[in-house]
N, CA, C and O of each residue as an XYZ file, in Angstrom:
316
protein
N      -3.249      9.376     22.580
C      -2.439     10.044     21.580
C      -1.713      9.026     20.693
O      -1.509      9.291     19.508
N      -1.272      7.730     21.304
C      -0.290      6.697     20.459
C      -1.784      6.377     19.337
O      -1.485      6.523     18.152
N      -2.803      6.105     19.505
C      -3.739      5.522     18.775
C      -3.648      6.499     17.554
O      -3.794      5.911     16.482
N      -3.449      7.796     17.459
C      -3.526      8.800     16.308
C      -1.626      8.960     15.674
O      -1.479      9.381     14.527
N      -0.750      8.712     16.247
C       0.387      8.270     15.555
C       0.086      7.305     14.610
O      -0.614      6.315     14.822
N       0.799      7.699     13.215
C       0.703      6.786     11.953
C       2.089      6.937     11.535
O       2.289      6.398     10.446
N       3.297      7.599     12.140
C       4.416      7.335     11.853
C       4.870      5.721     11.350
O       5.139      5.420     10.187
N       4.881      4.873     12.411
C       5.175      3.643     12.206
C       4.507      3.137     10.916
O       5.231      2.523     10.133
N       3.023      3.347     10.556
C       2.648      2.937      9.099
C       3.025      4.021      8.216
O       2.632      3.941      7.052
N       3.763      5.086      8.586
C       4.088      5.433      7.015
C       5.493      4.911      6.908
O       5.915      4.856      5.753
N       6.239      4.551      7.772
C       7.482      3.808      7.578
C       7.486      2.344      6.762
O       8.126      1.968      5.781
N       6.508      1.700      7.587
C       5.857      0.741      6.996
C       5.312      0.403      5.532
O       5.656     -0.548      4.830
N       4.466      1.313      5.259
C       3.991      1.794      3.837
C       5.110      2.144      2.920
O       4.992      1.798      1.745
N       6.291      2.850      3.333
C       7.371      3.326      2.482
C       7.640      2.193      2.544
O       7.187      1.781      1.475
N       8.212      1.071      3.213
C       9.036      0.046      2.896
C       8.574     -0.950      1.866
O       9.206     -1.429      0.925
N       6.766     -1.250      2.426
C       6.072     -2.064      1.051
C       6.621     -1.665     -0.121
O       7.156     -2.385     -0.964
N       6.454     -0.378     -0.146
C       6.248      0.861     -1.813
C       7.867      0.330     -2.013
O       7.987     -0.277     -3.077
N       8.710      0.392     -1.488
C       9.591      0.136     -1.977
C      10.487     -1.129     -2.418
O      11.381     -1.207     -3.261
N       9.882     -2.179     -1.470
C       9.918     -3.941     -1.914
C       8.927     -4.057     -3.168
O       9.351     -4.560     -4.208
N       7.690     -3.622     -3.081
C       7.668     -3.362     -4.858
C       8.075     -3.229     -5.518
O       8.486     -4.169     -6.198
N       8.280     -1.992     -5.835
C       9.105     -1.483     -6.869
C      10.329     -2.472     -7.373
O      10.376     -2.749     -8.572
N      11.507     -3.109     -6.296
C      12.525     -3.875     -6.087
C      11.999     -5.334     -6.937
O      12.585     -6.030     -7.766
N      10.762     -5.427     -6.381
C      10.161     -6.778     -7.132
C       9.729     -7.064     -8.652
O       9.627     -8.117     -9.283
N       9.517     -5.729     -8.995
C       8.909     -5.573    -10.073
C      10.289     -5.370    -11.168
O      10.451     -5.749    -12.328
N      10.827     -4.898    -10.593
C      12.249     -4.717    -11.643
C      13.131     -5.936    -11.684
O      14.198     -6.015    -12.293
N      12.457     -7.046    -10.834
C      13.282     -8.611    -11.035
C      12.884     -8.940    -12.026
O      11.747     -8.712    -12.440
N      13.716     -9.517    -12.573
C      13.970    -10.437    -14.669
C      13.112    -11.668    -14.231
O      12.734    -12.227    -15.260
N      12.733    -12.203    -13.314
C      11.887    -13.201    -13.216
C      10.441    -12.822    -12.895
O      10.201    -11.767    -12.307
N       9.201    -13.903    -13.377
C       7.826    -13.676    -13.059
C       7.770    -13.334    -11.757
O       8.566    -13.744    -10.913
N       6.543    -12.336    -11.477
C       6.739    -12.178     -9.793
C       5.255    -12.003     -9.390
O       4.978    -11.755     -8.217
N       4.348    -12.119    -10.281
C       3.120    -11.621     -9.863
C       2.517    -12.034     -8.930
O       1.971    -11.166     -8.248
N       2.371    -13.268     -8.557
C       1.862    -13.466     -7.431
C       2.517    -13.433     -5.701
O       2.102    -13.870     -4.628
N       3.873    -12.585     -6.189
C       4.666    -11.721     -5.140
C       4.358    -10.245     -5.440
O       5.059     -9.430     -4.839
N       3.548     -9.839     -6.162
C       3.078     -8.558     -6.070
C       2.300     -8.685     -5.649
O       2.269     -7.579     -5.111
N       1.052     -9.346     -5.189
C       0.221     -9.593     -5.445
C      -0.035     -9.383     -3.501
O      -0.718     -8.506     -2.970
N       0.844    -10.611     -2.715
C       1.328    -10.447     -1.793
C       1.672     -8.936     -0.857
O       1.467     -8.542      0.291
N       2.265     -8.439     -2.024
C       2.906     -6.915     -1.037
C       1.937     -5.989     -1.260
O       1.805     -5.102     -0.416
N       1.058     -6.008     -2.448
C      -0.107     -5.259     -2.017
C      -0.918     -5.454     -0.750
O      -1.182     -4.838      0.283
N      -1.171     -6.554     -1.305
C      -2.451     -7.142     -0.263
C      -1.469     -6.007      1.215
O      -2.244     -5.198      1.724
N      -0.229     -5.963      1.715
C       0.606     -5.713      2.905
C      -0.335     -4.198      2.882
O      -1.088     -3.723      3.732
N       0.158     -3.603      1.260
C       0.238     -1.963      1.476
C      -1.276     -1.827      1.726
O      -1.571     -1.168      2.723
N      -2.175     -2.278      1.077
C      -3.710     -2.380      1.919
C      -4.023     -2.027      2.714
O      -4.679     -0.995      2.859
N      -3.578     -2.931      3.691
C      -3.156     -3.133      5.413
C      -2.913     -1.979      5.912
O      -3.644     -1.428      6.735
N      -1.824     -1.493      5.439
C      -1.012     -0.066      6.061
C      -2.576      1.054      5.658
O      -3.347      1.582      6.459
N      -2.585      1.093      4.338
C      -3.053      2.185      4.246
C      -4.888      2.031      5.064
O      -5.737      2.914      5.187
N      -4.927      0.969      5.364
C      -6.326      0.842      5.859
C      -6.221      1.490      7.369
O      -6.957      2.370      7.815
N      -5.167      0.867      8.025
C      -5.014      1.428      9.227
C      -4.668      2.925      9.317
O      -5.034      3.642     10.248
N      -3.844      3.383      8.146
C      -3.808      5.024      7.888
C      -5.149      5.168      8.435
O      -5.470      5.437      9.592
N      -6.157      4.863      7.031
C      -7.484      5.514      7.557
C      -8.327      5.792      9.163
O      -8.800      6.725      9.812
N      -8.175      4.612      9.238
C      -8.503      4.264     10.604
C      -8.342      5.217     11.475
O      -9.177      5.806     12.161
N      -7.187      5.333     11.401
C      -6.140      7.038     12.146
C      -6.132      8.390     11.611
O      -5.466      9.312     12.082
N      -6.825      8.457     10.707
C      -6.979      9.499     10.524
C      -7.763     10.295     10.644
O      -8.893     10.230     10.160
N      -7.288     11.277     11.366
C      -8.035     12.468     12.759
C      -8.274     13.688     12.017
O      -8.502     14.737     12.618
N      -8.220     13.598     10.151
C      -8.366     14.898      9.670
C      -8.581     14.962      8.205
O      -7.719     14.383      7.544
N      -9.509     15.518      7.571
C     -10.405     15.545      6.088
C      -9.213     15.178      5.331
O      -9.177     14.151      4.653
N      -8.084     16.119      5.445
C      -7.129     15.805      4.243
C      -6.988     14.847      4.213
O      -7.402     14.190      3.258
N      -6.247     14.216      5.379
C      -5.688     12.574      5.387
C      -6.601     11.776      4.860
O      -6.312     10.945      3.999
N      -7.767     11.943      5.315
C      -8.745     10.771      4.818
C      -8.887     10.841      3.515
O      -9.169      9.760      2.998
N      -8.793     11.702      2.832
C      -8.818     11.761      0.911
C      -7.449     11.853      0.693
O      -7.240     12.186     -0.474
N      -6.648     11.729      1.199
C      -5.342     10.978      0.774
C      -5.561      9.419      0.496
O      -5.407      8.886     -0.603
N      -6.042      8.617      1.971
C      -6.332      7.410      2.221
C      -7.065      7.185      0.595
O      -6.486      6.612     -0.329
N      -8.299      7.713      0.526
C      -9.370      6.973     -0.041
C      -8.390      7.361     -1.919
O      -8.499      6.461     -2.752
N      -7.758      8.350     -2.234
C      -7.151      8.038     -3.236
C      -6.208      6.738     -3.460
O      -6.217      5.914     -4.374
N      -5.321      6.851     -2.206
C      -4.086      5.827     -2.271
C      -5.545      4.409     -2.821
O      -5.582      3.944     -3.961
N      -6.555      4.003     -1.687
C      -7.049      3.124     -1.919
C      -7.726      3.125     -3.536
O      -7.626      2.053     -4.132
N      -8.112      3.777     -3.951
C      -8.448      3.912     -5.549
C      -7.098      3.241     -6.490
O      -7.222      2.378     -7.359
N      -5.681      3.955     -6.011
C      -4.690      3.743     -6.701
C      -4.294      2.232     -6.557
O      -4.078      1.562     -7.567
N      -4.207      1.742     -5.400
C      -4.069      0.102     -4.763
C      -4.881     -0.862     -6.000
O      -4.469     -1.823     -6.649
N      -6.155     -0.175     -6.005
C      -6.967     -1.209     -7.161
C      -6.401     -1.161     -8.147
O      -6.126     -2.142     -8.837
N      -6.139     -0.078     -8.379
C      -5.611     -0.308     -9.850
C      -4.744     -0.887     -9.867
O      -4.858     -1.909    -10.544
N      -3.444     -0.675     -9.225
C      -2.158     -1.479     -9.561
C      -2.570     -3.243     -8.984
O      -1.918     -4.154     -9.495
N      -3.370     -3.497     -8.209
C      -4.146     -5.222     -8.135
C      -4.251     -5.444     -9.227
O      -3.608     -6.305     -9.828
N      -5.596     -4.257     -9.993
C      -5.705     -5.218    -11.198
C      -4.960     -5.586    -12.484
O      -5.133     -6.521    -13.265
N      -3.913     -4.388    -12.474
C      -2.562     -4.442    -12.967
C      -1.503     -6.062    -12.794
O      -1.015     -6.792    -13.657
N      -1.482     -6.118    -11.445
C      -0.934     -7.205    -11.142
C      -1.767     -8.165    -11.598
O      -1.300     -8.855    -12.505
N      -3.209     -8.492    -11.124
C      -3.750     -9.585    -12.103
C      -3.393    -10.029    -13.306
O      -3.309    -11.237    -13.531
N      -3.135     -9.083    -14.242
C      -2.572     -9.062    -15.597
C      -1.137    -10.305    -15.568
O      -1.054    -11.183    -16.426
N      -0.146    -10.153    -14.469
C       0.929    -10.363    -14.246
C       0.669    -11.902    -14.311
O       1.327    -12.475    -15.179
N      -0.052    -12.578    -13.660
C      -0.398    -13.934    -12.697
C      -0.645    -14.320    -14.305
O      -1.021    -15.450    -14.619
């Protein structure tokens, strides 16, 4: 049953999402510290998948992962 808990990565995931955001609104260059906390939220949301025991979740996952690229290649822009 602990193997299908994803509590801890959505805590996890909220905290990335939100050291983003925090990073991105710094007056100094940061891109290759975005760049960093993606690569983190990745992580989280990969292991979401991993754990996920049900259709919805998994097309949650595979959007978030669609959305991840984009904001990478967003950040590329940054660097």
């Amino acid at each position: 049953m602990e193997k299908l808990d994803i509590n801890e990565e959505k805590v996890r995931l909220t905290n990335h999402c939100s050291y983003f955001t925090e990073t991105m609104d710094e007056s100094e260059p940061s891109g290759r510290k975005l760049g960093f906390i993606a690569q983190e939220i990745g992580r989280e949301i990969n292991t979401l998948g991993s754990k996920a025991n049900e259709s919805n979740l998994q097309r949650i996952v595979v959007q978030m992962k669609d959305n991840l690229e984009k904001i990478k290649e967003q950040v590329l822009n940054v660097l």
